[in-house]
C-alpha positions in Angstrom: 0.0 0.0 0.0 1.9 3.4 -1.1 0.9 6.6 -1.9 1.5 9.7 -3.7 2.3 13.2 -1.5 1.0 14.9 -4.8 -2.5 16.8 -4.5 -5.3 15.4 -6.3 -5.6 16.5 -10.1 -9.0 18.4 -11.4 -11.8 16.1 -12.3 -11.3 13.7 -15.6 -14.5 15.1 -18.2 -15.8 11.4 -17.9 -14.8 7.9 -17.1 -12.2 6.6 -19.8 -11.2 3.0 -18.3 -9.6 0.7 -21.3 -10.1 -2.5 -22.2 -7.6 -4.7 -23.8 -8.7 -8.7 -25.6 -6.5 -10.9 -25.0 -9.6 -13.4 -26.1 -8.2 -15.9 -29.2 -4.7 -14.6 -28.7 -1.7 -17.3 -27.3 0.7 -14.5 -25.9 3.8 -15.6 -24.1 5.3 -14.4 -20.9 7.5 -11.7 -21.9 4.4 -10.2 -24.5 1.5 -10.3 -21.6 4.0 -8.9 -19.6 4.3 -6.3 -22.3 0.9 -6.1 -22.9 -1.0 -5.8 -19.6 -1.7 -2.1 -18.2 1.3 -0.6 -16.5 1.8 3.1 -15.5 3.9 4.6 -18.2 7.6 4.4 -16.7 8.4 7.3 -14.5 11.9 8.8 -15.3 13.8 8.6 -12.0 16.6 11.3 -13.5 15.0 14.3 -12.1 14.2 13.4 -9.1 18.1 12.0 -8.8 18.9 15.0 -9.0 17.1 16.8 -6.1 17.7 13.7 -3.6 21.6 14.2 -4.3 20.9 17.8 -3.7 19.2 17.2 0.0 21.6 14.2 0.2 24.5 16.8 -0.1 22.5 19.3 2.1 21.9 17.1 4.9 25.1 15.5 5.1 26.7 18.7 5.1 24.6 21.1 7.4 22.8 18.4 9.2 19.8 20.1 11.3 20.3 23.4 9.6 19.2 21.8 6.5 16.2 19.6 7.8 15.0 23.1 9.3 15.5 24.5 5.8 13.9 21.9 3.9 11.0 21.7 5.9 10.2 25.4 5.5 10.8 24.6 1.9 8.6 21.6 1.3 5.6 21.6 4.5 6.0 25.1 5.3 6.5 24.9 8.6 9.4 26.1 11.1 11.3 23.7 13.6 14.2 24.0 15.7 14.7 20.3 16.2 12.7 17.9 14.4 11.9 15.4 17.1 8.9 14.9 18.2 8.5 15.7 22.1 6.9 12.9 24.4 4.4 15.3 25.7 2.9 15.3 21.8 3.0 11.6 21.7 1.1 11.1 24.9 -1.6 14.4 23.8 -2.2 12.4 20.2 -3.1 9.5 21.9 -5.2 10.9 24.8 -7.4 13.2 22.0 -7.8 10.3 19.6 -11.1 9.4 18.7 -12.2 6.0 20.7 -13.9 4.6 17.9 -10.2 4.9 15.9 -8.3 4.2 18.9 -10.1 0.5 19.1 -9.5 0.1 15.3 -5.8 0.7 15.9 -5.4 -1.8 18.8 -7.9 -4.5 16.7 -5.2 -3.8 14.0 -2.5 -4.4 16.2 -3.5 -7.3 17.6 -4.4 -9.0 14.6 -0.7 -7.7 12.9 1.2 -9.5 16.1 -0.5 -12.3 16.1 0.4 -13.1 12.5 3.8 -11.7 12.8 4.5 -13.6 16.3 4.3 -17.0 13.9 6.9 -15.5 11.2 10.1 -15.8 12.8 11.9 -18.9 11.2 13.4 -21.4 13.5 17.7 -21.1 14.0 18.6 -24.9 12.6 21.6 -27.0 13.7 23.0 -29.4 11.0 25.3 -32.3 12.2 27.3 -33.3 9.2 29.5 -35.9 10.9 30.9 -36.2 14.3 32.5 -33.0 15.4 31.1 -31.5 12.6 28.0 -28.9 12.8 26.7 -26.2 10.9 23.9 -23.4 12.2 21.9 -20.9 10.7 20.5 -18.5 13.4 18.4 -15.6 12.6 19.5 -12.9 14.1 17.6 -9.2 14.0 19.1 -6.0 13.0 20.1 -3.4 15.2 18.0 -0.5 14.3 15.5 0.6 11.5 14.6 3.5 10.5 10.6 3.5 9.5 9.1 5.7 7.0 5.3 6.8 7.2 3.7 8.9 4.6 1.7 11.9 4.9 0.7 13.4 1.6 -3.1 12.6 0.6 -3.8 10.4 3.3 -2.2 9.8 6.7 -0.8 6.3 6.5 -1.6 5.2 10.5 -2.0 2.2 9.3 1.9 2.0 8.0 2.8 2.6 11.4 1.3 -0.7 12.8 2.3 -2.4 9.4 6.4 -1.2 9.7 6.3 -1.4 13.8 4.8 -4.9 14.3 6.7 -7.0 12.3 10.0 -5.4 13.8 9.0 -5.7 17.2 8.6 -9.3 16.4 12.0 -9.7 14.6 13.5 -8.4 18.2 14.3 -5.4 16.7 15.7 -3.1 19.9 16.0 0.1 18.5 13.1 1.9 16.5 13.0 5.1 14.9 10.2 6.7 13.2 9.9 9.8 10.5 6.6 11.0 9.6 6.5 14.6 7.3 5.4 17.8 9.2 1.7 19.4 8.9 1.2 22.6 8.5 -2.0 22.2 10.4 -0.6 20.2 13.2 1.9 22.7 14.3 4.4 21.5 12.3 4.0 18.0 13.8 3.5 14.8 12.0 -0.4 13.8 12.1 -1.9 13.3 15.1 -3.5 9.8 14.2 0.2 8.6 13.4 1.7 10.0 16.4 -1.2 7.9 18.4 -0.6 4.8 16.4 3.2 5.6 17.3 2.7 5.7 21.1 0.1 3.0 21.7 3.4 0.5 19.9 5.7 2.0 22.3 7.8 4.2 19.6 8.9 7.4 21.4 11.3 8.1 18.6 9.0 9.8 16.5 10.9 12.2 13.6 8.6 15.2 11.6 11.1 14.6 8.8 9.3 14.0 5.7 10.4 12.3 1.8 13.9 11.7 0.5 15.0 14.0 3.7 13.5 11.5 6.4 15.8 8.3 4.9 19.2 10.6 4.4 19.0 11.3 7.8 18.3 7.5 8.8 21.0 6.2 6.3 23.8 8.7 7.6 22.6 9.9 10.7 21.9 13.6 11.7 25.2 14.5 14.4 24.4 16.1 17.1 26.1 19.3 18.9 26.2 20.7 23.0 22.1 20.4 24.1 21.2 18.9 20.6 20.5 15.2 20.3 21.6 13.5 16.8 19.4 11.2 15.2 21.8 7.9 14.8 21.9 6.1 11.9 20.2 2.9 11.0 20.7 -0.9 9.4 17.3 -0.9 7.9 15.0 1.8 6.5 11.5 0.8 5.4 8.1 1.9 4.2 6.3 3.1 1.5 6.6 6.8 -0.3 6.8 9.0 -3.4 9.2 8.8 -6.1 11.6 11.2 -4.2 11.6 8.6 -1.3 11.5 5.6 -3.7 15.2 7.6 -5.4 16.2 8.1 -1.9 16.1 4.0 -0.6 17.7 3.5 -4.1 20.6 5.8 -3.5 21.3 5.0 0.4 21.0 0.9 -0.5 24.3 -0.7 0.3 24.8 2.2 3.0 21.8 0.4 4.7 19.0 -2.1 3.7 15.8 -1.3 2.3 12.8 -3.1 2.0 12.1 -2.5 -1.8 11.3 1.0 -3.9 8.1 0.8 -3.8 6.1 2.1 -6.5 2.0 3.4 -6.9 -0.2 1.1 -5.2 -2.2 -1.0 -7.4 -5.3 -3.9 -7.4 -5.8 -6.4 -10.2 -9.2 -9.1 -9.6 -9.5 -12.1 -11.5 -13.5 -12.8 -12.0 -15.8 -14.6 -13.7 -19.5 -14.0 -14.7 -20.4 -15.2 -10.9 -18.6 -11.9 -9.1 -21.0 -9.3 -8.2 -20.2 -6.3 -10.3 -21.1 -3.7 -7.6 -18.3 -5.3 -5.3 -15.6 -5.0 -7.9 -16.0 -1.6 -8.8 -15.9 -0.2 -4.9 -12.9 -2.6 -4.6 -11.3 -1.1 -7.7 -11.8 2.4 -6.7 -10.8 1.8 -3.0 -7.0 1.6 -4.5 -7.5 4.5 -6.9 -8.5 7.0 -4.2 -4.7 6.4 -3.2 -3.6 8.2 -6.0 -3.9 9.4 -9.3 -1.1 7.5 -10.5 -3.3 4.3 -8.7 -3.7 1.1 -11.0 -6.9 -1.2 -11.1 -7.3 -3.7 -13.5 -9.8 -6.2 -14.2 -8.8 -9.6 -15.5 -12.3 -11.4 -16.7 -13.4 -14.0 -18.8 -17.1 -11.9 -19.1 -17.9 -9.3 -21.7 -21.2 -9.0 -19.4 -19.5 -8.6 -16.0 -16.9 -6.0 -17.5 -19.8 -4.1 -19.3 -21.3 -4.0 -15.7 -18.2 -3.1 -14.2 -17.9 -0.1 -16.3 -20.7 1.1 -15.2 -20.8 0.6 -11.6 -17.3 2.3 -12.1 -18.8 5.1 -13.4 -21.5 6.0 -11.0 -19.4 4.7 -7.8 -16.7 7.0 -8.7 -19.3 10.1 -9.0 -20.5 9.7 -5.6 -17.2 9.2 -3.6 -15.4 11.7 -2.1 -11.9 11.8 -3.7 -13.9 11.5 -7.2 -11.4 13.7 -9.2 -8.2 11.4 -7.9 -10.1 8.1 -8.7 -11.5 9.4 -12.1 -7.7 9.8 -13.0 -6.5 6.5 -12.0 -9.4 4.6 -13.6 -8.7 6.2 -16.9 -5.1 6.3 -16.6 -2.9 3.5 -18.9 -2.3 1.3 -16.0 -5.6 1.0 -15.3 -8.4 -1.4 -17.4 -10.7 -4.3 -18.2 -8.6 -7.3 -19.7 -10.8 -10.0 -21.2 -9.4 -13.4 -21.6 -10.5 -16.8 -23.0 -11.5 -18.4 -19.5 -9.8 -18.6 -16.4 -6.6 -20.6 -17.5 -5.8 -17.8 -19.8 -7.2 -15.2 -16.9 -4.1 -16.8 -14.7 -1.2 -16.2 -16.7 -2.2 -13.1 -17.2 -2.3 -12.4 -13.5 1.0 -14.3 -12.9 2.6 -12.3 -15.5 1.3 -8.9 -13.9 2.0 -10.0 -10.3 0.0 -7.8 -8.6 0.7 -5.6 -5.1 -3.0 -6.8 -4.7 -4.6 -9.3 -6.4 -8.6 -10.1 -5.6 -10.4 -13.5 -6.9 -14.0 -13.1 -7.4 -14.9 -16.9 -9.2 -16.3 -19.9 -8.2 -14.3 -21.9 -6.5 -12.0 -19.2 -5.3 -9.5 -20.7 -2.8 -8.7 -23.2 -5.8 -8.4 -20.8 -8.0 -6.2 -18.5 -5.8 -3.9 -22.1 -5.2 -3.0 -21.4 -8.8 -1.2 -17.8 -8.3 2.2 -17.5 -7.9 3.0 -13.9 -8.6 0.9 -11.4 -6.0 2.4 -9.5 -3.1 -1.2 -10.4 -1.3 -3.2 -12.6 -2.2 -7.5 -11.6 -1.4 -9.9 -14.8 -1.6 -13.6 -14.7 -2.5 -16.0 -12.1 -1.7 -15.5 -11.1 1.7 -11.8 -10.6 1.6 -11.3 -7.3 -0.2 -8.0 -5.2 0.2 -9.7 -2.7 2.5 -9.6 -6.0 4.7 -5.7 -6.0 4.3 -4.7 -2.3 4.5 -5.9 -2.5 8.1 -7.2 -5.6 10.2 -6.6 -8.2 8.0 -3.6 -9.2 10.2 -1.3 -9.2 6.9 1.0 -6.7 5.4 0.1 -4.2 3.4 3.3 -2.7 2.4 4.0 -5.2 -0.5 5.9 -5.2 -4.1 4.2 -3.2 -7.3 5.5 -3.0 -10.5 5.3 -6.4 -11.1 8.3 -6.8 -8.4 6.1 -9.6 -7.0 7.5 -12.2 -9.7 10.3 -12.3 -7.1 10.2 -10.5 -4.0 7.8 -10.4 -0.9 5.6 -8.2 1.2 6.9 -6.5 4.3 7.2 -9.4 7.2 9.1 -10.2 10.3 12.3 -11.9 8.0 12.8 -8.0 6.6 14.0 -7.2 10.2 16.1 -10.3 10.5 19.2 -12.1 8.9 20.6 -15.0 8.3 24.0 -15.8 9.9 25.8 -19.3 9.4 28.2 -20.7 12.0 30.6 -23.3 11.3 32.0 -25.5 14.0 34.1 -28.6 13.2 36.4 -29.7 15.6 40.3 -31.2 14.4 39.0 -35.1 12.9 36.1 -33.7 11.2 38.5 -30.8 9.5 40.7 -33.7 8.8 37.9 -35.9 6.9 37.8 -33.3 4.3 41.0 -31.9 4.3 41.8 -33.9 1.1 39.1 -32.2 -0.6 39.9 -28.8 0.2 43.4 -29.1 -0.8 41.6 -30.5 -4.3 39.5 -28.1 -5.0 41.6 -25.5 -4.2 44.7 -26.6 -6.6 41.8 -26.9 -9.1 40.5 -22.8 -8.7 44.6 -21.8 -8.4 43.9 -21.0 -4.6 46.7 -23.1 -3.3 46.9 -21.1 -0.6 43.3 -22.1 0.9 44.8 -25.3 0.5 47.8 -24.7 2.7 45.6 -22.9 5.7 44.1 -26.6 5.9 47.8 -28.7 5.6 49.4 -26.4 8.2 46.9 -27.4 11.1 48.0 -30.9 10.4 52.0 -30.5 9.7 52.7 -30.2 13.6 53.9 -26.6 12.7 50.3 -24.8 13.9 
């Protein structure tokens, strides 16, 4: 689930939302890949440009330029940007109750899933003195990033924080971008989310400024606290954050540059066509950039859905946004053959979001193997996931699903081998060490091995 800190574009004259036949066509791979509705690609080279700028900036001038750039960019003045414990605590004690039990439902719901992620350390006996381990080990701090453009993300708070927590993550730091409205504090329903999971290291640090300052760390002077750096930097953001994760990854890890959030639901001429448009234009009010795409082996059910479209997205309130991203080239109706044409078509998409709406649904859904999330049947839409689901919702777009995963307690963790053979079981192989390395020309990993057994170690 990502989102765009761009304001919402003037109303679209009418609802233009394409439809492409794939009916009587046998495409491969690479051409539905080709062929399916994608955003047209977004040049990164601008944008570059100003992140090495506020890269430069930060590194150089530190708080001076995060005080700058947030006059620049929120329009708001700050001496420091942390956010002061007695805000936390006030954002929690004014939320409303009703959002206040959502948050904790979500919560629970998020750590219960989470506390059954963490992969079990294993111990490998090869032969008598001889073991090999894996233990999972989590990283020292992260650095979460929460968006506040067209819709405060609370939800990314619990959906970052959880999983971490989890993980055993110790230290946790969190940037949000300053509000004008709020005083120049993050918003206040973030800030709540933020102190009922225990974070007290809340940042009003906003875009590609919020992860330079968690790559490198901010230092710190006499009465002025720094902002450490981190291992880890994740959640979602605009293409200026997406440029920034790119440029600080090998400095720390990221999760993945997430793109425009985006839905794609496979259905047949059994899904109710009123229930595909709301879920369709539940992603578009993300952004304008949003993709929803239909995948359907029914002219009917897509003419419906056109219309249901059309009247749905009059009456909601961010009607200008969605009209946009429905009629926008990564959004649209694709008709296939039946439903073993309509997979392929959604495995070669490999959707953030991916909805099935046929009979039979779990089997059907058995079937995909590209999706960041997978939603089954009717009463599983991606509303469902973006808060109390108990899943992830930051996940791979852009087809990045193909081969990587959604947000999850193995992001905050990593893999460390230990090797532990004792003198006879070093001596078992010994031969085949010295072999292998006389056949890659290493003879020297050959002679670390002969020397513990030549009575001169």
């Amino acid at each position: 689930m990502t989102t765009s800190s761009d304001t919402s574009a003037p109303a679209a004259a009418s609802l233009n939302f394409r439809s492409i036949d794939f009916r009587g066509r046998h495409l491969s791979l690479a051409e539905l890949r080709a062929a399916v509705p994608r955003a047209k690609h977004q040049t990164m080279a601008d944008a570059e440009q100003r992140v090495l700028d506020i890269m430069g900036a930060v590194r150089s001038r530190g708080f001076a330029a995060l005080t700058e750039l947030a006059r620049n960019f929120d329009g708001v003045e700050q001496s420091h940007p942390r956010v002061p414990a007695e805000a936390l605590a006030k954002a929690l004690a004014d939320i409303d109750p009703s959002v206040r039990a959502a948050l904790e439902e979500s919560i629970s719901r998020a750590r219960q899933f989470a506390d059954q992620q963490r992969p079990a350390n294993v111990d490998v006996a090869l032969a008598a003195g001889a073991v090999v381990s894996q233990n999972w080990i989590p990283v020292g701090r992260v650095g979460l990033y929460v968006p506040g453009g067209l819709a405060p993300l609370a939800s990314s708070v619990i959906m970052n924080v959880v999983p971490a927590v989890a993980a055993g993550v110790e230290s946790i730091a969190l940037a949000s971008p300053p509000q004008k409205d709020f005083g120049g504090l993050p918003h206040p329903t973030i800030l709540a989310a933020a102190a009922l999971l225990g974070i007290d290291e809340v940042y009003a640090i906003g875009g590609a400024q919020a992860i330079i300052s968690f790559a490198y760390g901010v230092p710190g002077s006499e009465g002025v606290s720094p902002i450490e750096p981190v291992d880890l930097v994740t959640g979602p953001g605009n293409i200026f954050v997406a440029t920034a994760k790119r440029l600080v990854k090998g400095v720390v890890g990221i999760d993945s540059e997430a793109g425009t959030t985006e839905i794609a639901i496979l259905a047949d001429s059994t899904a109710q066509s009123a229930l595909v448009a709301a879920d369709l234009i539940s992603q578009a009010e993300h952004d304008p950039k949003a993709a929803s795409v239909l995948v359907t082996d029914s002219a009917d059910l897509a003419d419906a859905v056109v219309g249901e479209l059309a009247r749905q997205a009059a009456a909601t309130k961010h009607s200008a946004r969605v009209l946009e991203a429905l009629s926008g080239p990564q959004s649209g109706v694709v008709l296939v053959d039946d439903l073993e044409q309509g997979i392929a078509v959604c495995n070669a998409y490999a959707a953030e979001h991916l909805e099935i709406m046929t009979a039979d649904a779990p089997a059907v859904a058995a079937r995909i193997r590209n999706a960041g999330a997978i939603f089954v049947g009717d009463y599983s839409p991606v509303s469902l996931g973006d808060y109390c689901a108990g899943s992830n919702h930051v996940l791979p777009t852009s087809g990045t699903a193909a081969f990587s995963s959604g947000l999850n307690v193995t992001t905050f963790l990593r893999a460390v081998q230990v090797i532990n053979y004792n003198r006879t079981a070093l001596e078992q192989v010994s031969g085949h060490i010295v072999s292998l390395a006389g056949a890659e020309d290493l003879p020297g990993h050959g002679d670390a091995v002969r020397i513990r057994f030549s009575g001169r170690s």
